[in-house]
N, C-alpha and C positions, 0 to 999 in steps of 0.2 A: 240700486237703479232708480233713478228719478221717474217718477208715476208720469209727471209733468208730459213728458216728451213722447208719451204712448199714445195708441189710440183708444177712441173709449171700448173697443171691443178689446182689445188687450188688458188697459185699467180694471174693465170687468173681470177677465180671467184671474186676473191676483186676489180676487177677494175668494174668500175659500167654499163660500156656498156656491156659488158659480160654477167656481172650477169644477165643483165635484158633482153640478147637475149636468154640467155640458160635460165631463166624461162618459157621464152615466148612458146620457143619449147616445153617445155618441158607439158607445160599446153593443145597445139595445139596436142602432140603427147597424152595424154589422153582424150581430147578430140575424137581425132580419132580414139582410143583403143572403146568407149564408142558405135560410130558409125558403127563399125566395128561388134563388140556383138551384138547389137540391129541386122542388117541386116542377120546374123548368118556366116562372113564370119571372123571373128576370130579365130587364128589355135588353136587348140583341145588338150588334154593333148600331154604330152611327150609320147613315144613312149615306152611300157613294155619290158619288158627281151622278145627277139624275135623281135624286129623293128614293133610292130603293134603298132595303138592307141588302148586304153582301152575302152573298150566300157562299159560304167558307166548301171547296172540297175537304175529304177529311182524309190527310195523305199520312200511310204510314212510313216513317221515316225507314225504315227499315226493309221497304218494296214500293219506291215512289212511283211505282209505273202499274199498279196493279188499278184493274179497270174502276172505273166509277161510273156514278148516275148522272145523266145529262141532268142539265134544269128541269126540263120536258122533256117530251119523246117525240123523235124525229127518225124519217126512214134512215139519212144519213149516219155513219154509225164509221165511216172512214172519209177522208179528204186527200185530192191529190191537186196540186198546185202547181201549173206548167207556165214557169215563169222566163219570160222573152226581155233582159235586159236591153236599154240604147233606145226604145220609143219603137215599138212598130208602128208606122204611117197606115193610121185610119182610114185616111181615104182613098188609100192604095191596097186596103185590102176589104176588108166587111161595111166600110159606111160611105155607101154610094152616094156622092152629090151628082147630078148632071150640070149643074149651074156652072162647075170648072171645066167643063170642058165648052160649055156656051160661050164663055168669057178667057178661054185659053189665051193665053199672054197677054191680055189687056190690066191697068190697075185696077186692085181688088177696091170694088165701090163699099164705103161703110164701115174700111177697115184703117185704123191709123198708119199714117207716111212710115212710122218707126216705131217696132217694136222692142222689145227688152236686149235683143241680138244684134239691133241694126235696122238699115234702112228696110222697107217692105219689095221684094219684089213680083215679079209680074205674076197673077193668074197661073198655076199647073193643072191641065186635066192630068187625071189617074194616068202613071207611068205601064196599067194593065190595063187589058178590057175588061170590064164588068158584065158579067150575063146573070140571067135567073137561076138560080139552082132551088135543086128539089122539088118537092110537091107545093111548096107554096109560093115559089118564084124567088126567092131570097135574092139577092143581087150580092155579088159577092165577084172578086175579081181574080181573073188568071192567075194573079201571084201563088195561090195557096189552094190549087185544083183538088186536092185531096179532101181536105178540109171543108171545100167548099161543096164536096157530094156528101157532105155529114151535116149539112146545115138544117134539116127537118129537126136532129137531134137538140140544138142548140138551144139557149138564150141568151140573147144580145144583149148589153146595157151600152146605147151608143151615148148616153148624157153625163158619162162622168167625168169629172174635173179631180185635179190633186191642187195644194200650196206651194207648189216648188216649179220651177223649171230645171234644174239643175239633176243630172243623173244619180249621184248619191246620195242625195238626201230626197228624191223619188222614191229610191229604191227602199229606202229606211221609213219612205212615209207607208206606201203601199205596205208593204213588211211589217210595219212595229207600229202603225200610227200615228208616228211624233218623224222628224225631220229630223231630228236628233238623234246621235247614237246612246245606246246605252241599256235600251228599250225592248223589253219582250219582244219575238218575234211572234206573227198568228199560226204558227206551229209550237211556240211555247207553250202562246196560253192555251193551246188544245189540249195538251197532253198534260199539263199542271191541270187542267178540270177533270178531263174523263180518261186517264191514263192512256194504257193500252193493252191488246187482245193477246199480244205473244210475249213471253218473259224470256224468251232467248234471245230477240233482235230487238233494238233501240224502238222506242216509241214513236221517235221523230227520227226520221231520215232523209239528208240534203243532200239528193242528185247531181252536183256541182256540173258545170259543162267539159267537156274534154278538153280545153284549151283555157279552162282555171276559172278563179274564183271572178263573180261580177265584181261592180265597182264598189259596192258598200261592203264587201268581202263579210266576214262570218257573222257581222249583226244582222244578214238578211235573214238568219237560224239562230241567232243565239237566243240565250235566254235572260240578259240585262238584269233585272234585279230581283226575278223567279228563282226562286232554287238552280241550283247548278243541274241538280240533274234532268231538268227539262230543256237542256238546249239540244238543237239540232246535231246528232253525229252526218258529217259529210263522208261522201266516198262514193265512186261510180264505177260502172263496170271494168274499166280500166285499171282504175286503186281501187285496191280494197283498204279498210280502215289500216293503222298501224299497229306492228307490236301484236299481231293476233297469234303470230306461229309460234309453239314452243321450239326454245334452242334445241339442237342438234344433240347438245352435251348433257340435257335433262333428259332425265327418262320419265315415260306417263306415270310411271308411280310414283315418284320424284318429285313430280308435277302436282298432281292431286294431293299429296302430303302437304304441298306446302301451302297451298289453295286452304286448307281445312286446317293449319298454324294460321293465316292468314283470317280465317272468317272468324275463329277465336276470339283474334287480337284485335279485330274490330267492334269487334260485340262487347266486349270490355270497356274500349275505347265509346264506342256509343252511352256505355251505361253511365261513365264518366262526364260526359258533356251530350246530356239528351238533348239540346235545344240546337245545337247547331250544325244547321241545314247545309252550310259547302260541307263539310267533315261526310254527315250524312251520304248528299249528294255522290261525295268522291268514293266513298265505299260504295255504295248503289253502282256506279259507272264502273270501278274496277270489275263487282261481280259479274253484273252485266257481260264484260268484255271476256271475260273467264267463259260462260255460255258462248260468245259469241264467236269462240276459236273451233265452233264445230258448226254453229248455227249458217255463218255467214260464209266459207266457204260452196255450203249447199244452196246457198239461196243465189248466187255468185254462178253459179257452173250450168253457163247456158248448152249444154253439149245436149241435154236430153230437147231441146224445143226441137222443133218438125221444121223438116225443108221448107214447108210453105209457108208458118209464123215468121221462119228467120226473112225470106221473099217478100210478106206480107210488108212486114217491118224497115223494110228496104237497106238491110244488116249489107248487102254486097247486089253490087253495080252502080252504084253511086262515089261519092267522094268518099272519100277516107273520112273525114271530120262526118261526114251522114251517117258511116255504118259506125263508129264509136257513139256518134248520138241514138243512134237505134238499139246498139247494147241497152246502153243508159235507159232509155222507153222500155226493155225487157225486164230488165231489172226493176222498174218502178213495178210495173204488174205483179213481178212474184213475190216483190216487199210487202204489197195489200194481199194477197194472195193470203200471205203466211201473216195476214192478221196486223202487220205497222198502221199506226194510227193515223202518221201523216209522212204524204209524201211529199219534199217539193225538187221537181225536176228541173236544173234551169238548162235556159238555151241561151249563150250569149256570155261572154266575159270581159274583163277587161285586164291584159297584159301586158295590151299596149294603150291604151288610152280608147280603146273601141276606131272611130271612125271608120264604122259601118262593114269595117273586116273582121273582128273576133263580136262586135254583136252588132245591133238594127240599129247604133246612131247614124244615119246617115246625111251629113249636111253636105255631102257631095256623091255626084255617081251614084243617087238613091237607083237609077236601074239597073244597076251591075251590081251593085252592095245588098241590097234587097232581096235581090235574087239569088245572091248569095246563100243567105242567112235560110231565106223559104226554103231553098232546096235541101238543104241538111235538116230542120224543124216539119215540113210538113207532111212527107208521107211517114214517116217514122210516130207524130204525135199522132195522127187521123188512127192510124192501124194502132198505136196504142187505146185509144178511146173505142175502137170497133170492137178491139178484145175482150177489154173488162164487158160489154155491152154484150158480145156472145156468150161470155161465162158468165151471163146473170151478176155484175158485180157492181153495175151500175144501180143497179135496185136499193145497196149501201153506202155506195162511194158518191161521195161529189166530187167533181172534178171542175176545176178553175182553169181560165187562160187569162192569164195579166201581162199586161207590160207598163211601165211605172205613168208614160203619160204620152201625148199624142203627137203629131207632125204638123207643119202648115199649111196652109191650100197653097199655099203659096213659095216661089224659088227662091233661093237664098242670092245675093251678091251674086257667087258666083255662074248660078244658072243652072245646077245640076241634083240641088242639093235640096231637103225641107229643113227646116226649124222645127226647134222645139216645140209644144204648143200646150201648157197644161190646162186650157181652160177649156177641151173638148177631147176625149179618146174612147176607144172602145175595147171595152174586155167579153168574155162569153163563159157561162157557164154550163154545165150539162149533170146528169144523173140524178142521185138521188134527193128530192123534193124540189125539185124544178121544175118547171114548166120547158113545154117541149115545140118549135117552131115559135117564136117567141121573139120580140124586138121591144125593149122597152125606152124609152126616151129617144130623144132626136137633137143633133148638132143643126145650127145655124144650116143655108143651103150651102155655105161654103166649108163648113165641118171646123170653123172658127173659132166658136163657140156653143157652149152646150143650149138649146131653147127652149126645148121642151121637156120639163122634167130634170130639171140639174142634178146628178146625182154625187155626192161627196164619195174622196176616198174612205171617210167615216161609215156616210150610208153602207159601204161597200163591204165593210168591215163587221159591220152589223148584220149585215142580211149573212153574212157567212156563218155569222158563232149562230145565229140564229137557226141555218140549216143543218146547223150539228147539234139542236137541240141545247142553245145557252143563251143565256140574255145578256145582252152586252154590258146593259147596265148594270148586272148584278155579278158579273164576272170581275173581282176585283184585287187589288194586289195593296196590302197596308205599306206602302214607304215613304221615308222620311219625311212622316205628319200626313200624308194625301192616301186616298184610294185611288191608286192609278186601274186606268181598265187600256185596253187594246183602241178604244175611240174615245179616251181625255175626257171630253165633256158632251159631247158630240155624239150624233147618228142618229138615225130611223133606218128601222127595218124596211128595204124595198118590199111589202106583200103584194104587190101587183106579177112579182116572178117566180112566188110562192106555188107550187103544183097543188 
């Protein structure tokens, strides 16, 4: 080899005292890499988006659902997420402007001729009346009467904004954080930190609506690049999971035989290939599913609730689609009941493209469509939240009301209809470490945009893992080269909604 064409750190290494002092260091300095570990005074990962170290759960591959320690200690200790696909219209339901109806069908002053949809059109007062509810007057509108005699319960966040207008990549933002598919859902990353409480029934369970999956379909639950076994299992009172009943032509001893051939050959296979996590994963889920052929029928079999829950619930006298939603509302409670970490119930699908009949987009007939949607969603959630709240369960659970982003003060073209609106909506949260009668930020007077107090879908994202006792920033996921977390780079904990 010509020396010539090296560099002088290389030239160096060819001479033999060199070579032999930089091995030497170099074997002393592992050496005391080895010493250093052992003692635990070794520095710790790289620091995540945010300057923190990652504070690693410690998951045993072999029971990835068995409970863990929050970052901190928070009363929240369950989450239940009541998700209203298609935009519910803000200021048709909790964020009173009166300036729209001062200005009813006149042009909106201050607001551009055309936005991302089209031309702007005229001025809409609220398609409901607005009156005060509760003790503290809350303003809150006809559409969602039930709901709106639980509003001392509540806190409002009317200032929040998302990046998108568009419904599936809303649903993906709210949901996973990113616009993109691919992306831990905020039911992954729950259950990838603090597992969960019952080892029969899934960690995570997605309430789907009875007329199917929303628009971003299962990355609203999945688990993107988290282990497989933290994504969401779907299924509602109507389906239950798949594949749960043994054949006809097994017999239970037949059964358990083969479950215990079965757990064997994974445990082999595990010792084979310790490192990886779908394999892992898809054995955890099989077992899982083995318990859950006894667990989930029982949790399933609402014949034991009382005349008056199923009434409460508004299971029958309503539509058809309200008393399947009211199952579904039954079923979330007895899923936290029996100890699930996270529930998300949605309201709203798309099977045919929504337009404001299978969920709340409504850019036309927003007072027939709306009214639609309220009357299967609100007495069914209201009496869902009243429950956990009578059986003491709100004291651990937080419970969330989302919908991806907001409506416009104003009619679309054809005069019946709202727009999209991401730059103002309101979502509400209630129970455990929240604050109780509560309103925090404020939309423009015409609910436009957000003015006081902008709140990100990040913020929003934050203040959640936060009520469960996790630091966003320190909640993190090593993939391909990045720490991804649930808010990218982004968020502040809202503490002003802090109890």
């Amino acid at each position: 080899m010509n020396a010539e064409h090296l560099s002088p750190q290389g030239r160096r290494l060819l001479d033999r005292r060199s070579f032999l002092g930089t091995a030497g260091l170099s074997t002393a300095g592992l050496a005391l890499a080895g010493l250093l570990k052992a003692d635990g005074l070794l520095a710790g990962d790289a620091p995540a988006a945010g300057g923190k170290v990652p504070i690693r759960p410690e998951i045993d591959p072999n029971n990835p659902y068995a409970p863990r320690p929050a970052h901190f200690e928070m009363p929240a200790k369950q989450v239940l997420v009541i998700f209203c696909p298609g935009a519910v219209s803000h200021v048709d339901t909790f964020d009173y402007k009166p300036a729209l109806t001062k200005l009813h069908g006149q042009k909106p002053p201050g607001i551009p001729d055309v936005t991302f949809e089209g031309p702007t059109g005229n001025i809409a007062k609220p398609f409901w009346e607005f009156r005060p509810r509760g003790e503290t007057g809350k303003m809150v509108s006809d559409l969602l009467p039930h709901l709106a005699g639980m509003v001392d319960d509540f806190c409002f966040l009317h200032s929040l904004t998302t990046e998108t207008s568009a419904h599936p990549q809303g649903e993906n933002f709210l949901n996973t954080g990113f616009t993109m598919e691919g992306f831990p859902s905020f039911g992954a990353w729950i259950t990838y930190a603090l597992g969960t409480g019952n080892q029969e029934l899934p960690a995570f369970v997605a309430i789907n609506d009875p007329r199917g999956l929303a628009r971003s379909g299962k990355n609203n639950f999945g688990n993107g690049f988290l282990p497989a076994a933290f994504q969401g299992t779907d299924f509602n009172a109507q389906h239950p999971p798949n594949n749960l009943h043994r054949p006809d032509a097994l017999s239970p001893a037949d059964d358990r035989a083969t479950v215990e051939l079965l757990q064997r050959l994974n445990a082999q296979h595990m010792e084979k290939y310790p490192g990886d996590a779908d394999l892992a994963g898809r054995i955890a889920s099989y077992e899982l599913a083995g318990r859950m052929q006894t667990s989930v029928p029982d949790v399933m079999d609402l014949t034991g609730e009382s005349a008056s829950t199923l009434k409460a619930y508004g299971v029958e006298g309503g539509s058809e689609l309200r008393g399947q939603y009211a199952r579904n509302c039954i079923l979330a409670r007895r899923l936290l009941e029996k100890g699930v970490r996270v529930v998300q119930l949605f309201n709203g699908s798309d099977p045919s493209g929504g337009n404001g009949i299978t969920n709340w987009d409504s850019h036309a007939n927003i007072a027939s469509t709306h009214a639609m949607q309220a009357e299967i969603m609100d007495q069914p959630t209201a009496a869902l939240i009243a429950d956990l709240k009578q059986r003491g369960m709100l004291e651990h659970t937080l419970v969330v009301w989302a919908t991806e982003f907001g409506r416009m003060p104003f009619l679309q073209a054809n005069g019946t209809g709202r727009d999209h609106n991401p730059d103002a909506f309101t979502c509400f949260l209630t129970g455990a470490g929240v604050k109780r009668a509560f309103s925090y930020g404020e939309s423009d007077e015409f609910g436009f945009k957000a003015a006081i107090d902008p709140t990100s879908v990040y913020d929003f994202n934050a203040t959640l893992l936060h009520l469960m006792g996790l630091d966003h920033e320190r909640l993190t996921f090593y993939h391909n080269g990045l720490e991804r977390r649930l808010t990218n780079v982004h968020g502040h904990v809202v503490q002003d909604v802090l109890a």
